[in-house]
VEXDREN-2710 file (C-alpha; in Angstrom, 1 decimal):
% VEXDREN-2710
k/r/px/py/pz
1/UNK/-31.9/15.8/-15.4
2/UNK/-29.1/14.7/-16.7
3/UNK/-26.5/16.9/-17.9
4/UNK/-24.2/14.3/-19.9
5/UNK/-26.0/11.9/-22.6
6/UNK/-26.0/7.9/-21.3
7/UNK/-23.6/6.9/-23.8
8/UNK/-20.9/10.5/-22.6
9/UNK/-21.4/9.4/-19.2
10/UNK/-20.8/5.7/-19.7
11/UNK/-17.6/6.9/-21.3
12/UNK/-16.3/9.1/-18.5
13/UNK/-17.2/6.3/-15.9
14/UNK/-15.1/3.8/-18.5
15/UNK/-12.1/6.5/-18.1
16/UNK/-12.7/7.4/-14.2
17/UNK/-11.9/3.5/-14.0
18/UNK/-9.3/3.4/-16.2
19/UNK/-7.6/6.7/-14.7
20/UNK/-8.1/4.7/-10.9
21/UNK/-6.7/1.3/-12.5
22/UNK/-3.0/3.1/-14.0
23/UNK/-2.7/4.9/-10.9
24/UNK/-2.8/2.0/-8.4
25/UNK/-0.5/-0.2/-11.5
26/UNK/2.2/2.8/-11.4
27/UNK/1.6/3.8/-7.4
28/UNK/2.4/0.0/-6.2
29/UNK/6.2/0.4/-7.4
30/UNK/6.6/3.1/-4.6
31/UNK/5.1/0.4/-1.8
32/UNK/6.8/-2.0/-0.2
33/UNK/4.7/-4.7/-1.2
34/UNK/3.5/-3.8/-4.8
35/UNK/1.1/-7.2/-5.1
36/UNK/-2.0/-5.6/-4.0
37/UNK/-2.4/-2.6/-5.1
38/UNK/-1.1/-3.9/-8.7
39/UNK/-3.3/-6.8/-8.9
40/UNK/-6.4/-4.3/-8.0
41/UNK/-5.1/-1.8/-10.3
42/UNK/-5.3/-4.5/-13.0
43/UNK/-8.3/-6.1/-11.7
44/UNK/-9.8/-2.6/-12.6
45/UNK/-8.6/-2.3/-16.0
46/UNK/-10.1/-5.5/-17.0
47/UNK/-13.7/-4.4/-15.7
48/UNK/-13.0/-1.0/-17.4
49/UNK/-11.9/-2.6/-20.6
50/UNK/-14.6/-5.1/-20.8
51/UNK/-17.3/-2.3/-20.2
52/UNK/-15.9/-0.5/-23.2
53/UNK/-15.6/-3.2/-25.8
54/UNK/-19.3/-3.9/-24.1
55/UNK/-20.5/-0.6/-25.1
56/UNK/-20.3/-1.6/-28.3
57/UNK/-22.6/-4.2/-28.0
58/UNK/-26.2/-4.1/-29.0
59/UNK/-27.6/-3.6/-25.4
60/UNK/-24.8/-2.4/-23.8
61/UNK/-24.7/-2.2/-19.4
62/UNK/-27.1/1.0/-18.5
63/UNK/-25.5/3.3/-16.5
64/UNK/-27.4/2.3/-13.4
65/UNK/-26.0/-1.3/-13.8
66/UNK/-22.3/0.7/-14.2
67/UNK/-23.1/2.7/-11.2
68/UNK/-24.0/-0.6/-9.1
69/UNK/-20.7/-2.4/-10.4
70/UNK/-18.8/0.9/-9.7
71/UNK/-19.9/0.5/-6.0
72/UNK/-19.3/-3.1/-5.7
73/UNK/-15.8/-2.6/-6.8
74/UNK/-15.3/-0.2/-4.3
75/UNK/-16.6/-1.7/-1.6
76/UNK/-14.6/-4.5/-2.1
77/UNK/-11.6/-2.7/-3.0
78/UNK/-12.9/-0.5/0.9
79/UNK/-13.0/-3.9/2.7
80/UNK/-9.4/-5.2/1.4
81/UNK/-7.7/-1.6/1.5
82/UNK/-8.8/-1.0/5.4
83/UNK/-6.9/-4.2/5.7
84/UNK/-4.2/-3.1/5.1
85/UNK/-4.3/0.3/6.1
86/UNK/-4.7/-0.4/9.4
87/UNK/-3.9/-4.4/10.0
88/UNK/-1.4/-5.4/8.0
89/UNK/0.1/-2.2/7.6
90/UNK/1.6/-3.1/4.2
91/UNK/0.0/-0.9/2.3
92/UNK/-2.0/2.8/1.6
93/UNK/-3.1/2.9/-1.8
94/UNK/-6.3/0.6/-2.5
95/UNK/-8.3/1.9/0.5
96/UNK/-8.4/5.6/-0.4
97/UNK/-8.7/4.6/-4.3
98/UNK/-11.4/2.3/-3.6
99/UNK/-13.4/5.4/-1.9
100/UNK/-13.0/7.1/-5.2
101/UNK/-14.9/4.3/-6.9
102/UNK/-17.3/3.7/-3.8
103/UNK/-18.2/7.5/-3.3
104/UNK/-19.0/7.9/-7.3
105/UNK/-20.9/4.5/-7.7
106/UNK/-23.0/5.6/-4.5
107/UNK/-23.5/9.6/-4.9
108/UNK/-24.4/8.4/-9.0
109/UNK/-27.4/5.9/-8.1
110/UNK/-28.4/8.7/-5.3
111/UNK/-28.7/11.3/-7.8
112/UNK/-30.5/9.1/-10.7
113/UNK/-32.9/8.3/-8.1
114/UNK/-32.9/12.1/-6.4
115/UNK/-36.4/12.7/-8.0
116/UNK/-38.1/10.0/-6.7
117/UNK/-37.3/10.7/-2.8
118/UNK/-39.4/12.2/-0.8
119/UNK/-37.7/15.4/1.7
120/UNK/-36.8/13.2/4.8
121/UNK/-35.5/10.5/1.8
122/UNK/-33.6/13.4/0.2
123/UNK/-32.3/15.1/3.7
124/UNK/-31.0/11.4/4.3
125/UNK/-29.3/11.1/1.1
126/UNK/-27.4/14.4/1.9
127/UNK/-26.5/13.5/4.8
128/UNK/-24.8/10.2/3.9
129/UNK/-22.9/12.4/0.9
130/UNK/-21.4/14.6/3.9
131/UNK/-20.6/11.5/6.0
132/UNK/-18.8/9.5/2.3
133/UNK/-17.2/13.2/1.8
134/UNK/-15.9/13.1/5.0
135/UNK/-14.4/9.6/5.7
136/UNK/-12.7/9.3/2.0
137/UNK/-11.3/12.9/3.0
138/UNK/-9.7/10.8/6.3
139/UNK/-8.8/8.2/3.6
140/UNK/-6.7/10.5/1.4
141/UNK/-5.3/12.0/4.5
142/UNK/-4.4/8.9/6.1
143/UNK/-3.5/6.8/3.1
144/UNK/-1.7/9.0/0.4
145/UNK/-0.9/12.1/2.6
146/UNK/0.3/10.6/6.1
147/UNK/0.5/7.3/5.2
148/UNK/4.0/5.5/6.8
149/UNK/5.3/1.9/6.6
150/UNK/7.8/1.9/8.8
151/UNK/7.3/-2.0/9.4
152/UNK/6.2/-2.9/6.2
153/UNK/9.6/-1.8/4.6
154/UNK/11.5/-3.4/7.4
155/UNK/9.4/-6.8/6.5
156/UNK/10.2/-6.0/2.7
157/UNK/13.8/-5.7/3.5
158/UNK/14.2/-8.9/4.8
159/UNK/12.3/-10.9/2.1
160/UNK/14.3/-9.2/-0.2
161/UNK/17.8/-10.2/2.1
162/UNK/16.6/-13.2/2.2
163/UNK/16.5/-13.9/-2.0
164/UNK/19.4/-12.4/-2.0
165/UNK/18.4/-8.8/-3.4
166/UNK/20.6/-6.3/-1.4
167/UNK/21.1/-3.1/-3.7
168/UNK/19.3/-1.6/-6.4
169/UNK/15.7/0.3/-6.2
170/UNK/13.7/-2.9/-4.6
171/UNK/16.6/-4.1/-3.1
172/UNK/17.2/-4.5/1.1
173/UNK/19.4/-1.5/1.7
174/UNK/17.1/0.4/-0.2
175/UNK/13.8/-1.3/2.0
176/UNK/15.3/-0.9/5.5
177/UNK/16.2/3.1/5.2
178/UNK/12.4/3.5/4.5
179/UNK/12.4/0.9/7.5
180/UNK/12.0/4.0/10.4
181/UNK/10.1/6.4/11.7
182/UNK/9.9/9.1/14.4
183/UNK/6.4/7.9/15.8
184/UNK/7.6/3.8/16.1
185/UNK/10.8/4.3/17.7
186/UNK/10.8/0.2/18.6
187/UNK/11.3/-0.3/14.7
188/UNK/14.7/2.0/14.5
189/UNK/16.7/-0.6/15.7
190/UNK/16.2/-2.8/14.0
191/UNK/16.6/-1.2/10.6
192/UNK/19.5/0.2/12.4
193/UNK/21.1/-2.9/13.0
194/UNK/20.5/-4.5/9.5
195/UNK/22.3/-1.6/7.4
196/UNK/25.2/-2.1/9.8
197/UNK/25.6/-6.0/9.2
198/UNK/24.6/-5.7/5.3
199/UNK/27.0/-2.5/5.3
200/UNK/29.5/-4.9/6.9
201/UNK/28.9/-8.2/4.7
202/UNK/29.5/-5.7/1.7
203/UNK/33.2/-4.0/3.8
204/UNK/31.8/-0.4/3.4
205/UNK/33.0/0.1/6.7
206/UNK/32.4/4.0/6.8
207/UNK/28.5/3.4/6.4
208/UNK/28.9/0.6/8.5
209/UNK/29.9/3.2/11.2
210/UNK/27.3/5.3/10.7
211/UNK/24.6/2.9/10.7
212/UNK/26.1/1.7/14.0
213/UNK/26.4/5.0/15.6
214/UNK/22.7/5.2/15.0
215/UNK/21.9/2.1/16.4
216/UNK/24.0/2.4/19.2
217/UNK/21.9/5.9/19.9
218/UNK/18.7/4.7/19.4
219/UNK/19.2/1.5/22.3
220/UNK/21.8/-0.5/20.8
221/UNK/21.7/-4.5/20.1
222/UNK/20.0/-4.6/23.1
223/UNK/16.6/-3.1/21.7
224/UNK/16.6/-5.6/18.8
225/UNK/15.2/-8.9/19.4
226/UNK/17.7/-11.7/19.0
227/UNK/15.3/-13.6/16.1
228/UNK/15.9/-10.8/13.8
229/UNK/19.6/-10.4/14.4
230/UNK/20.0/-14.4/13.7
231/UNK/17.6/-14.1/10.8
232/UNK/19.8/-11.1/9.4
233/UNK/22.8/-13.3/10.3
234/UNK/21.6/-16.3/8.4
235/UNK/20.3/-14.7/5.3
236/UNK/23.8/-13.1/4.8
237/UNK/25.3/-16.5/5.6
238/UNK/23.3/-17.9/3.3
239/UNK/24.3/-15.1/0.2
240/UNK/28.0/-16.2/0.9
241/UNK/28.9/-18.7/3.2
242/UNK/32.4/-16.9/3.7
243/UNK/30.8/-13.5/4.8
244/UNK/30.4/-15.0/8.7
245/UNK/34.0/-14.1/9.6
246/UNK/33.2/-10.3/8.8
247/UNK/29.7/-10.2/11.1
248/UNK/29.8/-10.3/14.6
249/UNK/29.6/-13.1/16.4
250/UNK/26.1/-13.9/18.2
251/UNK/26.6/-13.9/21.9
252/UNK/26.2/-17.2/23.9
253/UNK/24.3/-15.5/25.9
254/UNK/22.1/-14.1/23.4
255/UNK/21.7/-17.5/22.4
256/UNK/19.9/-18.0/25.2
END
């Protein structure tokens, strides 16, 4: 038995989506590639915003049909979000929203149809609500809570060196010190070595020391593949050709 009305509950599913939708619009501008999670976050909006003018309608979508839609969404939104999370490594935010949407589209249609089941049927259904319990938990923890983009900022950094964005809030400074982390040592480095030649190419030679003293501690020039160094080289270069008498000069034997 239901304890909400069809047309209540339709209305709370329409604002569970459009809750998930803002958050993933306003959570992308703290990740390093905001595209995703934005264009899921919007993707959701729409679906939530058609449902409601659709409610409206003479024979609106039933809630089982919502429920189903609510579960596509999120299995889609699982599929792309695991991706990431663990591929790519360019973003957190879809996969652990997407469980939102998957566990309540699932755990809705299991309880509409709780009645029906026989006890093995209803011990199973159980069951699988522990197991979806459990692996969004892992989501939130590993997405939202411990989630780290160590490389993904270092990548953002120099897309955003490269069109010439160096300060500001999206800017490369601001990308490569997010561009570390304790557990990836092999990506110091090279964040390291960035700040200094950016620090240099804008004459802050004080930061410039610093930055250098921490890349001289975590292996030095040495630990950083020559590829990025040219490609930091060559995207200051190309901001103002006059900056290459400030930068060091790349070794012929780096060259190599």
């Amino acid at each position: 038995m239901l304890i909400f009305d069809a047309s209540t509950l339709q209305w709370i599913l329409v604002g569970f989506e459009a809750t998930i939708g803002l958050l993933l619009c306003i959570g992308s501008k703290s990740q390093p590639f905001p595209q995703p999670s934005w264009r899921f976050g919007l993707f959701i909006l729409v679906i939530a915003s058609l449902i409601a003018v659709g409610q409206m309608a003479p024979n609106p979508v039933s809630v089982t049909g919502h429920l189903v839609l609510l579960t596509g969404m999120g299995s889609f939104g699982l599929l792309a979000g695991i991706h990431h999370l663990v591929r790519t490594r360019r973003e957190v935010l879809i996969a652990p929203f997407s469980g939102f949407l998957f566990c309540v589209g699932v755990g809705g249609l299991m309880v509409q149809t709780w009645s029906d089941l026989n006890q093995f049927e209803q011990w199973a259904g159980f069951f699988s609500l522990v197991t979806l319990g459990g692996g969004q938990t892992w989501l939130v923890f590993r997405g939202l809570l411990i989630g780290r983009l160590p490389l993904a900022w270092s990548q953002a950094g120099m897309v955003a060196l490269q069109r010439g964005n160096i300060n500001g809030d999206n800017g490369a400074i601001a990308c490569f010190e997010k561009g570390w982390d304790a557990d990836e040592e092999h990506l110091n480095p090279m964040a390291y070595l960035a700040l200094h030649r950016i620090n240099l190419f804008l004459e802050d030679e004080r930061a410039a020391s610093e930055w250098f003293e921490s890349l001289h501690a975590s292996g030095g020039e040495e630990a950083v593949a020559f590829e990025w160094i040219q490609a930091i080289h060559e995207a200051l270069v190309q901001i103002d050709p006059s900056a290459v008498i400030r930068l060091p000069s790349l070794s012929p034997s780096e060259q190599e």
